[in-house]
C-alpha positions in Angstrom: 16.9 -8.8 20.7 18.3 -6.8 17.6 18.2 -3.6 16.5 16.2 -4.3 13.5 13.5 -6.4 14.9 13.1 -3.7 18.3 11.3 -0.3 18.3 12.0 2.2 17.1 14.0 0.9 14.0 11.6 -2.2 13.5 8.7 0.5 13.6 9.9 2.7 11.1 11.2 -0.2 8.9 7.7 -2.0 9.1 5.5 1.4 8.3 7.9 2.0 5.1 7.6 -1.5 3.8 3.8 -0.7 4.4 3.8 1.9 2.5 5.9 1.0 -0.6 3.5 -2.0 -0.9 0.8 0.8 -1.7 2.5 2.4 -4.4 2.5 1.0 -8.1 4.3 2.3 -11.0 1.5 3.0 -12.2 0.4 5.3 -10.4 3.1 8.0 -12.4 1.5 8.9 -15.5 5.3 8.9 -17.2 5.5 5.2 -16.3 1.9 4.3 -16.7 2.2 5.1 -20.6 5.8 4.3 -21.0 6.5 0.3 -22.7 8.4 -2.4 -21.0 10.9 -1.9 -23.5 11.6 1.6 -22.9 11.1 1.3 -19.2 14.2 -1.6 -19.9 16.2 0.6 -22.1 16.3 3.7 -19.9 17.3 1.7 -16.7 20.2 0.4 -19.1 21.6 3.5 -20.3 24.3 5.0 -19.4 22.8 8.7 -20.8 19.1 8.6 -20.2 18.9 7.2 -16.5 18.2 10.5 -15.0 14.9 11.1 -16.4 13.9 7.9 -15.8 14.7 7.9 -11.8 13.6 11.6 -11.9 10.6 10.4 -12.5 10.2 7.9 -9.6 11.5 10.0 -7.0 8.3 9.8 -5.0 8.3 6.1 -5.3 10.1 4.1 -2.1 11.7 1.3 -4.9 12.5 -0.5 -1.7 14.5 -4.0 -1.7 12.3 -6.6 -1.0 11.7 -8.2 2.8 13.8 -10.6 2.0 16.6 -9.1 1.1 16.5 -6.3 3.5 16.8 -9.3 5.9 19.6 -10.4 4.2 21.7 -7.3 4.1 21.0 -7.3 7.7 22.2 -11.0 8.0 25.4 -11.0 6.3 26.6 -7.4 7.4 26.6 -8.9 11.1 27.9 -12.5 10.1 30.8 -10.5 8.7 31.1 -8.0 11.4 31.3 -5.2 9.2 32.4 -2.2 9.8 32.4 0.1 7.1 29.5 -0.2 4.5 29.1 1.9 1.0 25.2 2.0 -0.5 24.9 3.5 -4.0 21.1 4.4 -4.0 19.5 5.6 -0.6 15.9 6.2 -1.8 13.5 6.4 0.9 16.2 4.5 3.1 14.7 1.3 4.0 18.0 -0.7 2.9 19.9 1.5 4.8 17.6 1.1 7.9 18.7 -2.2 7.8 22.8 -1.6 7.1 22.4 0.5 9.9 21.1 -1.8 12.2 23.2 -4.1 11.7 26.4 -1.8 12.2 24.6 -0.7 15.6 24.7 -4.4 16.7 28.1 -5.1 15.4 29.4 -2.2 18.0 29.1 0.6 15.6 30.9 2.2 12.0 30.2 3.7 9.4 27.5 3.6 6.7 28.2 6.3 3.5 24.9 5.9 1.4 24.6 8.1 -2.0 21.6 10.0 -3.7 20.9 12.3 -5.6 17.3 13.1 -5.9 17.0 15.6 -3.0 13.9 15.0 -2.0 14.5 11.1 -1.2 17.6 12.7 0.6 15.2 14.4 3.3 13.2 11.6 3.3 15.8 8.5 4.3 17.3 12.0 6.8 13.9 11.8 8.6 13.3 8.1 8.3 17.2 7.0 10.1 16.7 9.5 12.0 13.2 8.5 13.7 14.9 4.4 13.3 17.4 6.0 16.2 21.1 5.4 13.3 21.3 8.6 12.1 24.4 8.7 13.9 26.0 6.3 12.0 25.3 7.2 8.5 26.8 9.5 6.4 24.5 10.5 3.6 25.6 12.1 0.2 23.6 14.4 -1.8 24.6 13.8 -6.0 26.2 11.9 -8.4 27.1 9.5 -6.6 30.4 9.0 -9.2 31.4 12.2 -7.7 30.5 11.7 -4.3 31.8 8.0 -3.9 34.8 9.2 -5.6 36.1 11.0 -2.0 36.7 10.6 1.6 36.5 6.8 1.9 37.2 4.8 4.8 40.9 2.7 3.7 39.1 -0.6 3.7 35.5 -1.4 3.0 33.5 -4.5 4.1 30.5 -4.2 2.4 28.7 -2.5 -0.6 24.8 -2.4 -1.9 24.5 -1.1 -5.3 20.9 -0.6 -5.3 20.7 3.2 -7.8 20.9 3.5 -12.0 21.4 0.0 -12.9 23.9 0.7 -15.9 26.1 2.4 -13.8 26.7 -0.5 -11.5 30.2 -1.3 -13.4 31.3 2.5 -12.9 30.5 2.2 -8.9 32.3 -0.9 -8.4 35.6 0.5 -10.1 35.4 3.4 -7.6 35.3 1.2 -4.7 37.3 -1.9 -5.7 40.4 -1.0 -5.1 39.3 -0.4 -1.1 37.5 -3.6 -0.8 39.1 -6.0 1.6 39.5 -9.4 0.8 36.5 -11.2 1.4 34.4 -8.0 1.4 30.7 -9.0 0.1 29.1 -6.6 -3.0 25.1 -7.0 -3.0 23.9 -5.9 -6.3 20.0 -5.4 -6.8 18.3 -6.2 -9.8 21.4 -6.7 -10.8 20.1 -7.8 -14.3 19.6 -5.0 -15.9 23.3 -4.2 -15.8 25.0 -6.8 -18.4 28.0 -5.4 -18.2 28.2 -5.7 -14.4 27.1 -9.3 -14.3 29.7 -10.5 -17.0 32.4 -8.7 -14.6 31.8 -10.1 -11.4 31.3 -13.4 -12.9 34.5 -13.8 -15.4 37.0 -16.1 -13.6 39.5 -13.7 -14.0 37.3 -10.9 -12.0 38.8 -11.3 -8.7 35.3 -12.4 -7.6 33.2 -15.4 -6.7 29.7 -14.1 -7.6 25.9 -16.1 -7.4 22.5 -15.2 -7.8 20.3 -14.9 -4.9 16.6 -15.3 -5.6 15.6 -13.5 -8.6 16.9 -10.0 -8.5 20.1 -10.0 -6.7 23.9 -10.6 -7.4 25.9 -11.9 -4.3 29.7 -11.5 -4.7 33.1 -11.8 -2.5 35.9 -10.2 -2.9 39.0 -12.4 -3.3 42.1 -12.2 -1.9 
């Protein structure tokens, strides 16, 4: 018996994934006319993101099942303690951070938005999962609000918000990151920059692919 796979988390975790399977893209006019190339270009841009994820900030963009399962998995096989998240969203990775802190005997979890309405939304959704408690969630730009107040060591990190900014986030965080601490970067593709760093020999990494849309990488010692 875990926290993730007994009510009320695995309730609230089940209905969400429900619920993001409902919802297309499409479904936004501003996407629906909007070209893959543009769509691409925006989610790389280090100037334009915000209208791009202003726009989808009624849609979940939940990891996958997979993955949340895998956040899940390797923040208890490492016992961690203290997790970072840059991109809350409807909270459904977080759920599963959170989880996994409550079975490793408890931390903290500091998870960063800024579209204020997804803010109230994850507020209400950790809070009905029962790991409110453990989660400190920060309303903004998250390269001001994961610039403060962080734990002295961190075991774990999701980057999971505007794609290009992924190389920014990491620099904030690195220099906190315990050896062996494990950075899980989502559709991590998008970010070129990002992937070339954590996978130069001379990065202080050892980064792979895991299935098709995530980075997996350890910080060495």
């Amino acid at each position: 018996m875990t926290t993730l796979t007994t009510a009320p988390l695995a309730g609230v975790v089940d209905r969400l994934f429900r619920e993001a399977d409902q919802v297309s893209w499409t479904d936004n006019p501003t996407l629906r006319n909007m070209s893959d190339a543009e769509r691409g270009r925006l989610m790389q841009s280090k100037t334009d993101y915000l209208d791009f994820y202003g726009a989808l900030k009624d849609i979940p963009l939940p990891v996958s099942r997979e993955t949340g399962a895998l956040l899940y998995m390797l923040a208890r096989s490492t016992r961690a303690r203290t997790i970072v998240e840059f991109g809350t969203s409807f909270g459904i990775s977080t759920l599963h951070l959170a989880a996994a802190l409550r079975d490793n005997g408890g931390g903290q979890l500091i998870t960063s938005e800024f579209e204020p309405g997804k803010v109230a939304r994850a507020r209400d959704h950790l809070t009905a999962g029962g790991v409110i408690d453990l989660v400190d969630i920060r309303e903004g730009d998250a390269l001001k609000t994961l610039a403060v107040n962080l734990p002295d060591t961190i075991d774990l990190v999701l980057l999971d918000g505007a794609k290009a900014l992924y190389p920014e986030i990491l620099a904030l965080l690195e220099p906190r990151l315990r050896p062996g601490a494990l950075v899980i970067a989502d559709n991590a593709d998008y970010s070129p920059e990002y992937m070339a760093r954590v996978r130069s020999t001379s990065s202080g990494y050892l980064s792979v692919p895991f299935s098709e849309d995530v980075e997996l990488s350890m910080r060495l010692g």
